[in-house]
C-alpha positions in Angstrom: 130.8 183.8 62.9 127.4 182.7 61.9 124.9 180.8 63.0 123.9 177.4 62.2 120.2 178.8 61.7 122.6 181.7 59.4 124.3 179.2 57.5 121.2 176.4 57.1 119.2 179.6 55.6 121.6 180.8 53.6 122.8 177.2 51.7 120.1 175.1 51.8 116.5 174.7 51.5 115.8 173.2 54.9 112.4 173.6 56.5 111.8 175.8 59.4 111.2 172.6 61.8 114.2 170.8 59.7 116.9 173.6 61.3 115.0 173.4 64.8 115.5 169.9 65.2 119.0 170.5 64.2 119.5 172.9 67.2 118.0 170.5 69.2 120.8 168.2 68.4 123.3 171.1 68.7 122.1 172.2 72.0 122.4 168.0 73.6 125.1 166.7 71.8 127.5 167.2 74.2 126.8 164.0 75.5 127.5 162.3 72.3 130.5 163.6 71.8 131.7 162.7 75.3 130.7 159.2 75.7 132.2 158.9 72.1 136.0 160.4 72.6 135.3 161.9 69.4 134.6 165.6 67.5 130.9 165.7 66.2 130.3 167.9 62.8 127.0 168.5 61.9 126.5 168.2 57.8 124.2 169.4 55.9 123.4 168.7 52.0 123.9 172.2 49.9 123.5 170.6 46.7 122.7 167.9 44.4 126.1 167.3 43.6 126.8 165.7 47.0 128.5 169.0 48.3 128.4 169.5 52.1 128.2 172.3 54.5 129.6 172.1 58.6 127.7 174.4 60.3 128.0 173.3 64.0 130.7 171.7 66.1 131.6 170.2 69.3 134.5 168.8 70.7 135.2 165.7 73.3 135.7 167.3 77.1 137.2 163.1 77.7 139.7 162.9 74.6 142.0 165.0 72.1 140.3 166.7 69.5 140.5 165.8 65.7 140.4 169.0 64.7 142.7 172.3 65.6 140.9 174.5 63.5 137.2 175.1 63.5 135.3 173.0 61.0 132.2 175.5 61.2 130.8 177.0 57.9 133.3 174.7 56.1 132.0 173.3 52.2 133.3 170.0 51.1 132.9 168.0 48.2 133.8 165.1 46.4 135.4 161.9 47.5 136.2 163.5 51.1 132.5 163.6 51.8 131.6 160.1 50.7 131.3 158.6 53.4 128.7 161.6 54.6 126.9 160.8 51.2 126.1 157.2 52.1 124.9 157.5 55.6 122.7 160.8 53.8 121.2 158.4 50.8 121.1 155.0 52.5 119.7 156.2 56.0 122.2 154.3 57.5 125.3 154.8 60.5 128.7 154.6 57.8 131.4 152.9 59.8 133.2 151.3 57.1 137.1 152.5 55.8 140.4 153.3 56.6 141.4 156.2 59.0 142.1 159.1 57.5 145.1 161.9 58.5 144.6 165.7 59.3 148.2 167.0 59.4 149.8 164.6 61.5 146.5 163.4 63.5 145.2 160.3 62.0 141.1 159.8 62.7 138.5 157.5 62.4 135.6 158.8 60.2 131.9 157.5 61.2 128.7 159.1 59.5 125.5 158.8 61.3 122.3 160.4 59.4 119.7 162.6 61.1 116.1 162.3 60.8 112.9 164.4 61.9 109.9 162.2 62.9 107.1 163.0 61.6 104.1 163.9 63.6 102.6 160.8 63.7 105.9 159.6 65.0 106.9 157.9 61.6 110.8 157.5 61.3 111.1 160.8 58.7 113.7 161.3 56.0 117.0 162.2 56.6 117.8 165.7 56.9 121.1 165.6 57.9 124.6 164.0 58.5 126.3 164.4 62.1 130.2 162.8 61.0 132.2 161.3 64.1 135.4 161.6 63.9 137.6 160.0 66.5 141.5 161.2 67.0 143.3 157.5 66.7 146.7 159.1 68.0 146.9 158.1 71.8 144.2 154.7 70.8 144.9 151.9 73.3 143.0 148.7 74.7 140.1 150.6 76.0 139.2 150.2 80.0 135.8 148.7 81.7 134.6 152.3 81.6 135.7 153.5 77.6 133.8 150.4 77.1 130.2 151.3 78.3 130.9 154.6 77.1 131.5 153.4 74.0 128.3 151.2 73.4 126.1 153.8 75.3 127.3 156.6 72.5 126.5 153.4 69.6 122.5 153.4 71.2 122.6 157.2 71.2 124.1 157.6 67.7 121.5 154.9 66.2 118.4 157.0 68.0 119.9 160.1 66.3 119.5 158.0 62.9 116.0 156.7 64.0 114.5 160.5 65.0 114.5 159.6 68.8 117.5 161.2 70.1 117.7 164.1 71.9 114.2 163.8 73.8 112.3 167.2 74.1 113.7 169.6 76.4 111.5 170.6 79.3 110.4 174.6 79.9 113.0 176.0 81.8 115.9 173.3 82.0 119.3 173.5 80.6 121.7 170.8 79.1 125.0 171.8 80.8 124.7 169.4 83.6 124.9 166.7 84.7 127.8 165.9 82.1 128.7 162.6 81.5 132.5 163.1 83.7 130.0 164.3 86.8 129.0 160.2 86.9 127.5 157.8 84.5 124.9 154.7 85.7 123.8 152.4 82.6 120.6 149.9 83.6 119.1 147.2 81.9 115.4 147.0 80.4 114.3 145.7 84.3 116.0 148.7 85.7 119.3 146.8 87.3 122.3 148.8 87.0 125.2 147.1 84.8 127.1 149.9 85.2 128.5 152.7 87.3 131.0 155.0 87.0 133.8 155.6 90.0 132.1 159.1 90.3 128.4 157.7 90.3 129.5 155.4 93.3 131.1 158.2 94.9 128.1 160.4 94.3 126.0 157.7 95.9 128.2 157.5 98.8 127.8 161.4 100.0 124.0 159.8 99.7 124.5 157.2 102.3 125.0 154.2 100.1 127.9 152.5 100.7 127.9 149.2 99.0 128.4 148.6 94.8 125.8 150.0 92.6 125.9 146.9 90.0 122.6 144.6 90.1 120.6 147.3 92.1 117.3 148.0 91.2 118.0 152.3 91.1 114.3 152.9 91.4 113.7 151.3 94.6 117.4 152.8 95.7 116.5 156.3 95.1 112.9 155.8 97.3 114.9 154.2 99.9 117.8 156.9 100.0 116.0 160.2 99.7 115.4 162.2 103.0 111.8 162.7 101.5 109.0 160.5 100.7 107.7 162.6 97.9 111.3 163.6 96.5 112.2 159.9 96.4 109.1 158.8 94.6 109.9 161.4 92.1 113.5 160.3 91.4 112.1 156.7 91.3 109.3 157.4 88.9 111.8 159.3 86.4 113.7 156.1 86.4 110.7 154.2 85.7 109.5 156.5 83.2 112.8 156.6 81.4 112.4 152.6 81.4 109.3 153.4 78.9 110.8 155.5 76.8 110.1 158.9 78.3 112.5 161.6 79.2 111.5 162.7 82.2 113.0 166.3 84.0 115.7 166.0 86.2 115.2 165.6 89.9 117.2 166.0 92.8 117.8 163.8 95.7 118.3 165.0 99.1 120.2 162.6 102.0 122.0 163.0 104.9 123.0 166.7 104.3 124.2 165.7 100.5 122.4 166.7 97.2 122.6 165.0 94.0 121.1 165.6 90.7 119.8 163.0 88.1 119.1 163.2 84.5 117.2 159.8 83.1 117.9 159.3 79.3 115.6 156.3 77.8 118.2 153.8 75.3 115.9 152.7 73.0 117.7 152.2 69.7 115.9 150.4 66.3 112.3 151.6 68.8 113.7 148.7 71.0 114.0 149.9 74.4 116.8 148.0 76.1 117.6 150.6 79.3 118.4 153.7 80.5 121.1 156.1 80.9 121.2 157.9 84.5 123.3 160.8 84.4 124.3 162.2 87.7 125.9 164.5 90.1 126.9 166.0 93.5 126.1 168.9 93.8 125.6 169.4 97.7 128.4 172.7 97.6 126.3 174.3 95.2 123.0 173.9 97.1 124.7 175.0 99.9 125.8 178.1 98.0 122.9 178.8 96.7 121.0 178.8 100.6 123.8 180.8 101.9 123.2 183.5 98.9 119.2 183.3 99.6 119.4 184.1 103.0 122.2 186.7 102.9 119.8 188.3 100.1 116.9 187.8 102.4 118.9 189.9 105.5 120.4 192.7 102.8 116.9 193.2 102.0 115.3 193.2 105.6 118.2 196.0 106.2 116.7 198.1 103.1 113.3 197.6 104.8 114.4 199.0 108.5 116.8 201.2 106.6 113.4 202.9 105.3 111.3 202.5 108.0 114.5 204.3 110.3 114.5 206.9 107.4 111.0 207.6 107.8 110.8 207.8 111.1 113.4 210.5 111.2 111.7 212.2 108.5 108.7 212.6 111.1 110.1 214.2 113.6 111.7 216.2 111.7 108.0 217.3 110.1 106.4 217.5 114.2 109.4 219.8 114.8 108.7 222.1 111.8 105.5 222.2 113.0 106.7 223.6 116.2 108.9 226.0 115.2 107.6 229.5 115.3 110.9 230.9 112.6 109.4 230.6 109.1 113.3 230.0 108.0 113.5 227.0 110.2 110.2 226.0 109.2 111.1 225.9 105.4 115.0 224.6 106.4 113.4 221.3 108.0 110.8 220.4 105.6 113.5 220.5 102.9 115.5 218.0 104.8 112.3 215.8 105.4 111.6 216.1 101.7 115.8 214.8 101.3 115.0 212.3 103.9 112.1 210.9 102.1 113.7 211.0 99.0 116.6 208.3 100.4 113.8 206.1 101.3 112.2 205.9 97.9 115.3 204.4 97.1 115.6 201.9 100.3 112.0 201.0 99.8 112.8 199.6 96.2 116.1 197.7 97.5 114.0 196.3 100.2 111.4 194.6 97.4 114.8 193.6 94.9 116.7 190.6 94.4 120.0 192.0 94.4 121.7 195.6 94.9 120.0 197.6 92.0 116.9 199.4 91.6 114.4 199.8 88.4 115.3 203.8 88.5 112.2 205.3 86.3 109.8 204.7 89.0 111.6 206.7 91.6 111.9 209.5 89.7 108.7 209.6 88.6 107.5 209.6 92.8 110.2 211.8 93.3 108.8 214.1 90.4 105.0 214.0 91.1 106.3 215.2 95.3 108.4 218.2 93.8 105.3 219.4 92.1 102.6 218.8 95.1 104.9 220.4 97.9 107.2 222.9 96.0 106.4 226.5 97.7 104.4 227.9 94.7 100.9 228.7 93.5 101.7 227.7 89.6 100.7 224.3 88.8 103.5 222.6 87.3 103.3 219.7 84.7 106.4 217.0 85.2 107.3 214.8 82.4 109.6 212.1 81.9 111.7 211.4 79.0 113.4 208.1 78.1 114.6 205.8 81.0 117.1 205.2 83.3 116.8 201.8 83.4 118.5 199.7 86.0 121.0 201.2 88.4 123.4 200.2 91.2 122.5 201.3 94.9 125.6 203.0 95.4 124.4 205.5 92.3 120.5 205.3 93.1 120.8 206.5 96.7 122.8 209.7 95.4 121.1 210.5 92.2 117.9 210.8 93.8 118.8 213.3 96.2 120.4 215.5 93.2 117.1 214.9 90.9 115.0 215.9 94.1 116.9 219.2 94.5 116.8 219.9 91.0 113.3 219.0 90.4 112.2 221.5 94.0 114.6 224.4 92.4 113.2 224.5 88.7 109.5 224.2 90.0 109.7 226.7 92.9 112.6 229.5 91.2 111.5 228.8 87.8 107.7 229.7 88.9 107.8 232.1 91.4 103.7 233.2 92.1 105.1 236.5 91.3 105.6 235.6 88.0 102.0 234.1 87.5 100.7 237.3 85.3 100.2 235.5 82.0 96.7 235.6 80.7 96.8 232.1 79.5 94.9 229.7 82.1 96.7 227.7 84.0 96.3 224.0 84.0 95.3 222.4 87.3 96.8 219.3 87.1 100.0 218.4 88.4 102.4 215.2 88.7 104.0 213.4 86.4 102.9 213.2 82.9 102.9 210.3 80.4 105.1 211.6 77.2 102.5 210.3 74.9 99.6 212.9 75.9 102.1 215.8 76.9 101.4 217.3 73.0 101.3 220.7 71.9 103.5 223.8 72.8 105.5 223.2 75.6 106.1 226.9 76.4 102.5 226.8 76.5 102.6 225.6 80.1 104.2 225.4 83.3 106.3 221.6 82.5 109.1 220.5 83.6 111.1 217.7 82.0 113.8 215.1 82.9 115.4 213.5 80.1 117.5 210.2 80.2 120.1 208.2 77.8 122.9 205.9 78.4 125.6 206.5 76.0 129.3 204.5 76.2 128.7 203.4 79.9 127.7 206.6 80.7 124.1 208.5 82.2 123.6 211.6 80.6 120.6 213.1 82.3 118.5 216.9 82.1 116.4 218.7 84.0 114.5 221.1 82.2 112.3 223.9 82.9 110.1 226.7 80.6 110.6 229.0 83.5 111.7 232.2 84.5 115.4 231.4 83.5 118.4 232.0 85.7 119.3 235.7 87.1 122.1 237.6 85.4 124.3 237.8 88.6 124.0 233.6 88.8 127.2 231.6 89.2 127.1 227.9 89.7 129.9 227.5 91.1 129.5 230.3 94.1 126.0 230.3 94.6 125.1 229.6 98.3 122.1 227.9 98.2 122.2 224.7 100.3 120.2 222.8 97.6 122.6 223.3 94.8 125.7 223.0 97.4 123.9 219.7 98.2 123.9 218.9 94.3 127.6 219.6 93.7 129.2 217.4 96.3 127.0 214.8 95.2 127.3 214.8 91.4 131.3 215.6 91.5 132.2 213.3 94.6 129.9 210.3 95.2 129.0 210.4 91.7 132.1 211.5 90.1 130.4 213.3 87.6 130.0 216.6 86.3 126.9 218.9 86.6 126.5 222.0 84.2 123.6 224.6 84.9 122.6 226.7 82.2 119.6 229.0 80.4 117.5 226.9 78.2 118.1 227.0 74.5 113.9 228.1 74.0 114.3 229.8 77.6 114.3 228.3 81.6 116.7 226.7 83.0 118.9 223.4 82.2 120.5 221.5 84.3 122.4 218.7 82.8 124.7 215.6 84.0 126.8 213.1 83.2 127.3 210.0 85.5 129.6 207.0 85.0 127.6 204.3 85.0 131.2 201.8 85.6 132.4 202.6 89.1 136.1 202.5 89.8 137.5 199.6 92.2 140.4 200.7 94.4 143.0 198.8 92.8 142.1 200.6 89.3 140.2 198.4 87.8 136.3 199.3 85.7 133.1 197.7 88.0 130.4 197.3 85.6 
């Protein structure tokens, strides 16, 4: 379906700032709709022929809905917009008529028009038409609460028609909540509450205040409930501030173990302001959550850390006892498993500096790369590069991966460039590590390089390891060879990884290695883990 920025583009000749302003609406109008009981359409004029054009929607989370079907990207003309038409000429709410039937839901049709101020903060012209249409079927005498929901929606509505309404949105905050079901306070130009909803008082309860909310002055309540000086004189001054006119951010109130959360709304319709609207909400299980999560991150990630440091340790002793060993088999056997060793801890070392169970893989392949080439047993200085990225990946593949890439990386640099084969007359370069793509130009079989190439393709990792070596000996067979390292590589890629591993000569010589990972693990029961 398209957007309303889609739809405004495409029909109409609204200004770049026109359409933002209309998301701005779009993105707070929830609270309109709410405190109304009614669907909100948002019009907009296609034509000079009074033709209009829905292109965004919202429906009431406190009553029935108008409307089964979705109004969005819906043209209308004629007498069924008229009322739209007024409120877009005159500049003024339409609340005038009969109630109108959709099937066998009759509704109450209400236009309100939309300006943009301009920037001198002049009431601008109108731009727009939100209609308000209200579902009549289950109407009744409306209770204390319907009431002040009703009139707080008629100060909002009349600030969408002066330009005021919604306020700008501050960097970083969303408009999901508080809603107006979490608990609704309505004050008067002094700052008294008139009004509180049952689940404001109860909010204010889990706060510590007991008594009735009506005829308190909520700025001097919030300094005297919150646990905290400054957070108190922060909640207070958003109240205050909202008195002016402002629309301050929302704060949070901590008491006696309980957390609530307060959005400040000024009521200032006609420029007259007359109150405030203090949305709020309890939301002490969620802050709780949210510490429990923090410090259960902070332990996983101290466990990476001595999960390293352990790692490490055992990967020196293992280089003192190589060192000790008089057998140059042994010798060679041990600092391959410290160079396995290490490589695990690349991997723990990045967990230990995360936020959650994944690791930003490109960088540890490129440490794991530059090692292979600066302690592979052979005299030929070997170039590493690094095509496309592995992006993000799960611990569970990371830790496994890296120990294949490492084996792969040690066999094409020290079998694929043997000193024995070092009887080309072309120099040699003497650098080594990894190389940036962008500089590695020219022939590759020019040079000693090897290459590990990346792509995700359908939830899968399809990864190479490339070499302009030697090439593999006739007699070679994957799947018998003895080698430790490539043992090593097969039990990893087919069982941790359930993937499949496939080493071949390289199309312009060398050797290829290629893989294929699932990137969406299995859970017992069957189902896909992303």
């Amino acid at each position: 379906m398209s957007t309303l920025r889609d739809l405004a583009e495409e029909h109409t000749r609204l200004r770049p700032a026109d359409i933002d302003h209309l998301h701005r609406i779009a993105g707070d109008w929830q609270l309109l709709s709410d405190l109304s009981f009614a669907d909100l359409l948002l019009w907009v004029p296609v034509d000079a022929e009074g033709t209009f054009l829905c292109v965004a929607q919202v429906r009431p989370t406190t009553a029935p809905t108008a409307y089964q079907d979705d109004q969005v990207g819906r043209i209308i003309g004629g007498s069924e917009v008229a009322h739209l038409g007024v409120a877009y000429s005159q500049g003024r709410i339409w609340r005038e008529g009969d109630p109108v039937w959709y099937g066998d839901v009759p509704a109450r049709h209400e236009a309100i028009p939309v300006r943009l101020r301009t920037a001198d903060g002049e009431a601008g012209e109108v731009i727009a038409v939100v209609g308000r249409d209200t579902n009549l079927s289950t109407a009744r005498t409306p209770s204390q609460l319907e009431l002040n929901y009703l009139t707080t929606a008629d100060d909002l509505a009349q600030m969408i028609a002066d330009g005021t309404f919604p306020p700008p949105r501050h960097p970083g905050e969303t408009t999901s909540a508080p809603r107006v079901g979490d608990g609704l306070v309505r004050l008067d130009a002094g700052g008294k509450v008139t009004y509180a909803s049952p689940n404001a008082q109860s909010a204010y309860r889990r706060l510590g205040y007991a008594s009735h909310l009506v005829g308190e002055d909520l700025a001097a309540l919030h300094r005297r409930l919150a646990g905290d000086p400054l957070d108190g004189t922060e909640a207070a001054n958003g109240i205050l501030a909202a008195l002016r006119g402002e629309a301050p951010p929302r704060r949070e109130i901590d008491a006696r173990g309980a957390t609530m959360l307060t959005r400040a709304l000024p009521l200032m319709p006609a420029g007259v302001p007359i109150g405030a609207l203090v949305l709020v909400r309890d939301i002490t299980e969620v802050r709780r959550r949210d510490r429990a999560l923090i410090t259960k991150d902070a332990t996983i990630r101290e466990i990476h850390h001595r999960v390293k440091n352990n790692l490490q340790t055992v990967a020196a002793l293992l280089r003192l006892q190589a060192r000790r060993v008089a057998m140059p088999e042994a010798r060679v056997a041990l600092e391959e498993s410290v160079r396995r060793v290490a490589s695990i801890a690349l991997v723990h070392e990045t967990l230990s500096m995360s936020s959650d169970e994944a690791v930003e893989f490109d960088g540890i392949v490129d440490r794991v790369a530059s090692a292979a080439t600066e302690v592979a047993a052979t005299e030929v200085s070997v170039g590493m590069r690094r095509k496309g990225s592995f992006g993000v990946l799960p611990a569970e593949i990371a830790t496994s991966l890296v120990m294949v890439l490492n084996e792969l990386l040690l066999n094409a640099v020290e079998h694929g460039f043997p000193p024995a084969d070092e009887t080309d007359d072309a120099p040699v370069p003497q650098t080594s590590g990894v190389v940036p793509a962008a500089v590695a130009e020219g022939d590759p079989s020019a040079r000693p390089e090897v290459v590990v190439s990346a792509h995700r393709f359908r939830k899968m990792l399809h990864v190479s390891v490339t070499d302009n070596g030697r090439g593999l000996p006739p007699e070679f067979d994957a799947e018998r060879g003895s080698r430790l390292g490539l043992q090593i590589v097969r039990a990893l890629v087919t069982g941790e990884l359930r993937g499949t591993i496939e080493l071949r000569a390289g199309a312009k010589g060398g050797t290829e290695a290629l893989l294929v990972v699932p990137l969406a693990r299995n859970a017992p029961d069957g189902r896909s883990q992303g």
